[in-house]
C-alpha angles and dihedrals in degrees: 000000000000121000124260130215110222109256082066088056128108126174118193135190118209102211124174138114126289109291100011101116110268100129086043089053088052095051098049080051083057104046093040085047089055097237089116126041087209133011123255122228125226089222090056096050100227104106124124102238096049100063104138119091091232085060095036086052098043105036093237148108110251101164132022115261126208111225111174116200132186110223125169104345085313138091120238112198103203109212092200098191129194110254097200107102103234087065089058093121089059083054091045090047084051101053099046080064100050139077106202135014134220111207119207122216119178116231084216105048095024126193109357136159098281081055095047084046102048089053089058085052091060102038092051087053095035100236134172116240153184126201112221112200103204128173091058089132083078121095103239102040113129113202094176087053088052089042088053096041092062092042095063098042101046100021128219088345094089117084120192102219091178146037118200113238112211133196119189096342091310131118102242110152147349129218121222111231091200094062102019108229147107137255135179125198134254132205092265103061095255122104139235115218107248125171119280106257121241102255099054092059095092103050093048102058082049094055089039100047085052085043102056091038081056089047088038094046083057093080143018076233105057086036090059095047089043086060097045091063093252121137126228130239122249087246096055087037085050097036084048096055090040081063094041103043100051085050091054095241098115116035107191128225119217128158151188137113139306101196100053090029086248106163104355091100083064103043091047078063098050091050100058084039101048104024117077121235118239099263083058090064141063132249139177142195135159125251109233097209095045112029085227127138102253098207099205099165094184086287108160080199087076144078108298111261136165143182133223109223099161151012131207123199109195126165093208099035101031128219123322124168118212120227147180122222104224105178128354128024113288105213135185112277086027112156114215137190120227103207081183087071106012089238132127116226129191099231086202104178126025115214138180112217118215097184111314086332112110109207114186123235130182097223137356118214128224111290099027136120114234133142141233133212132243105337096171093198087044114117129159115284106024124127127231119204136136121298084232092055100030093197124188122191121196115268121250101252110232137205115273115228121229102173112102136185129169112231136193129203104241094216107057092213086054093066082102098046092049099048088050092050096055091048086064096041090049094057089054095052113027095198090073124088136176113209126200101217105194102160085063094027086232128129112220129199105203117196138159095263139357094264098062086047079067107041089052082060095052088040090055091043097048106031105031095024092231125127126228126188109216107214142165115277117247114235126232109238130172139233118213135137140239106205149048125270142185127196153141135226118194120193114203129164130170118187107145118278112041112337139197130285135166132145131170128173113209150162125233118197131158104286081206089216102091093182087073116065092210151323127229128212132170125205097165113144139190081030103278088159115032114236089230085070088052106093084050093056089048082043083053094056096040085058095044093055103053085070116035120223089225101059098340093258121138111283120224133183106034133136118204117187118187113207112154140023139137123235140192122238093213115028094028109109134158087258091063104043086040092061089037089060084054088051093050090046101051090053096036091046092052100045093051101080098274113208127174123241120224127199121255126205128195102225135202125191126186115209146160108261087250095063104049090094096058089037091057098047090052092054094050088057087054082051084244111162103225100207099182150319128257118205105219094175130241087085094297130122128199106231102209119199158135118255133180107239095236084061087064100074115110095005098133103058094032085055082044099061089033096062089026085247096319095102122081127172138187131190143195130204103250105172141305121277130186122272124242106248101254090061090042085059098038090047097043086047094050081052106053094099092054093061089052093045128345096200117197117277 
């Protein structure tokens, strides 16, 4: 592939919702472009973008591919992105890369969440973008209701560019409403002007008139000749959406299929003619040695920068990290600076990637995707640049999970290669993440949804050819008591020779601070206990409290004070009042009203107005607390609650299917409370096992 300057450069994001055709609409790119000699289907399992065997298996996208074309003199990096929601980090990556988004919407399914959600995205990156509404060669594709769907949804933004023309059922044709006039397709791919048919007339003078009042609202001037009654050239009415489109103020509409490569000649067109190029747009970082702002702009004139968008582990193909050139020209044999770590790395070869398939260049220009091989130091989101102009660039924000399960090798002597294959898979997609829980012994894989969770298992088992157990995640609870006690423990062996004697008499009461597991005091006087056996007695109750007598959780707010006891001069030791002080715990503790502490979490769900009531009632029968609603415009409000962790399990595919995929939540620890009593029994009977053995997990 031959390289590109940058005014000759486009990067594009495919957005949409699972299924919709994205990964078709970048393989008919593909196949018009000339790269492939036939599409793929995703059925098949033989397109570029879905390389990898999860997605081959599954018939959908998992991670974003990179497929570069050459159109028309210029490169079009695709950008083809996973529509499922728990792959949402590998969109927002995307998108940080990109400078302009198609969004897919499928003529059979029309406008649905993915579609709702990609538009956020863009709206929250301020993208430019264009809807494709592909699957129009089925029968009962409506383009007008997709057309109205979105009008009503985003307003007079939207701008219908085409109309579909139909003979006997079949997709034949579009006309173009800026131009007004009619085309029908050849076989290949281009298009013969023909007249506009009858029953899109209508139509046509609508789009157009909404059209021309968006080109006329971009100057006093247009406005003034709108109003005169003039008409306006293609090239202002061009020149004017150019301007509009890249603002945001005017989305086109186009349409076609995928599938037949019905109406993608036309939109790879409309991307190098409405999207700008990177030198046409700003960018910022930071200089390290200075504090200064570094303006690169995507200017190949300046100090060579990139940044680093995207990794790929692969055990066939390796590691490459995926970058974007943001100012200079990055070359083989390159040496960069990586400010992230403070380290220096030989770039050595410069590739493009078009799928999983690495194709060398000599040398890639400001504002273009290319990758580079096995930096070891190399994560996402860290910026290379030269040790002389130290350059950062802000990090892409990605998405927090929330999802959790606990998981076990099921070979003991795999626990290594596990936990060295996550840490791969965890550079490639930011929102895993694997957690060593040692207060609950227990090892957690956290991810956006449930369905990620598994396919990190398949992932593991097929391409690393090590076994996980998904299971529930135990719950950190909490022992402490509510009352007053006063006991004694006595310690006495005999077994010939000097024996064993301890004996301490204490009172056990709520210390009211459960961020603390105990305090200790001692008021013993005439020397009952020796000093010297103090520390043993505060060791006692350091061991006791690591495993509650209740259900052998850890215990916290208690005050222990020691003041009597009796010892031997000859067969008392540490050991034995040490083991006295357990003795004294475990029947204090017990007699002094024992309750078990749950986790609370503060949580906040985001939802359409039309959902908070669900969403409500779920949350009282999680014995959640809802304690008000926040309006955050756009038809959204902010529940805001109180929910037991263990209510938490399962929530985000239960909201998902409550809000049919609108809803999202997030959740923070706040502080322990105490369990209603049903739980307290359930919980102390599921844990009888553990006070007789707690065997290792």
């Amino acid at each position: 592939m031959k390289v590109y300057p940058s005014n000759k450069i486009r990067n594009v994001v495919i957005l949409g919702h699972g299924g919709c055709g994205k990964t078709t609409l970048t393989e008919a790119m593909a196949y018009l472009s000339g790269i492939t000699t036939r599409m793929g289907k995703t059925d098949d399992g033989n397109t570029i973008s879905d390389y990898d065997k999860e997605e081959q298996k599954r018939h959908f996208s998992i991670g974003t591919s990179v497929v570069p074309i050459e159109w028309d003199d210029c490169k079009i990096n695709i950008l083809d992105t996973p529509g499922y929601f728990d792959f949402v980090g590998e969109v927002e990556e995307a998108v940080g890369a990109a400078a302009g988004a198609i969004i897919v919407v499928s003529g059979k399914a029309g406008v649905e969440v993915g579609t709702e959600k990609a538009w956020e995205i863009c709206e929250k990156y301020k993208l430019p973008r264009i809807f494709f509404v592909t699957d129009m060669d089925v029968d009962n594709a409506s383009y007008r209701k997709i057309v109205e769907d979105l009008e009503n949804m985003y307003g007079k933004k939207i701008a219908p560019f085409h109309l579909p023309i139909r003979e006997d059922e079949k997709l034949v044709g579009y006309v173009n409403v800026v131009s007004e006039k009619g085309f029908r397709w050849t076989d290949a791919g281009k298009a013969d002007e023909c007249d506009v048919p009858d029953y899109s007339k209508e139509y046509l003078e609508k789009y157009k008139v909404s059209l021309m009042e968006a080109v006329a609202e971009t100057s006093e001037d247009f406005m003034e000749r709108y109003f005169a009654g003039e008409t306006f050239s293609d090239a202002e009415i061009r020149s004017a959406l150019y301007a509009n489109i890249n603002d945001g103020t005017i989305v086109p509409v186009t349409m076609g299929s995928g599938i037949q490569c019905r109406g993608v000649y036309t939109l790879m067109d409309d991307i190098i003619k409405y999207f700008k190029s990177p030198d046409q747009r700003a960018l910022n970082g930071i200089n390290q040695k200075t504090g200064e702002i570094f303006e690169a702009n995507y200017d190949f004139s300046k100090p060579k920068t990139a940044y680093v968008w995207k990794t790929i582990v692969d055990p066939f193909i390796g590691k490459y990290s995926l970058i974007k050139v943001c100012s200079g020209v990055l070359k083989s044999d390159d040496t960069m600076f990586n400010s992230d770590k403070d380290t220096e790395e030989r770039i050595g070869k410069l590739y493009v990637l078009r799928g999983n398939k690495p194709i060398e260049v000599p040398e890639l220009q400001a504002g273009d995707i290319g990758a580079l091989a096995k930096l070891t130091s190399v994560k996402t989101g860290d910026t290379l640049s030269t040790k002389a102009n130290p350059v950062q660039y802000p990090k892409t924000e990605i998405s927090k999970p929330y999802t959790y399960m606990r998981y076990k090798a099921k070979n003991k002597g795999d626990i290594d290669k596990v936990s060295s294959a996550l840490a791969k898979i965890m550079e490639e997609d930011q929102t895993i993440k694997a957690v060593n829980d040692a207060e609950n012994r227990q090892s957690l894989i956290y991810a956006i949804g449930d369905q990620a969770i598994e396919i990190v298992a398949s992932k593991l088992a097929n391409v690393y050819k090590v076994e996980i157990d998904l299971e529930e995640p135990k719950v950190a609870y909490r022992e402490t008591i509510r009352k007053n006690s006063d006991v004694e423990g006595k310690y006495k062996k005999q077994s010939g020779g000097h024996g064993q004697y301890g004996h301490v008499k204490m009172k056990f009461e709520p210390l009211g601070n459960t961020e603390k597991a105990f305090e200790f005091e001692q008021i013993v006087v005439g020397g009952a206990v020796p000093k010297n056996y103090f520390p043993a007695v505060e060791k006692g109750l350091a061991e006791s409290v690591q495993k509650g007598p209740m259900a052998a959780y850890p215990v916290v707010g208690v005050k222990a004070v020691l003041y009597d006891g009796s010892f031997h001069p000859v067969d008392s030791s540490e050991q034995a009042f040490k083991m006295a002080t357990i003795m004294a715990f475990k029947k204090g503790f017990m007699d002094a009203g024992p309750v078990l502490l749950e986790p609370i979490a503060s949580l906040k769900v985001t939802v359409p107005d039309q959902y908070t009531g669900d969403v409500m009632g779920d949350l009282n029968k999680r014995r959640g607390r809802v304690l008000g609603m926040n309006p955050i415009g756009g038809g959204k409000q902010v529940v805001e609650a109180e929910i037991p962790m263990t209510g938490l399990y399962g929530y985000c595919t239960v909201l998902r299917s409550m809000t049919g995929g609108r809803g999202v939540y997030e959740y923070e620890f706040v502080r322990y409370e105490q369990c209603p009593s049903d739980v307290q029994e359930k919980e102390v009977a599921a844990r009888a096992s553990k006070l007789v053995d707690e065997t290792a997990e």
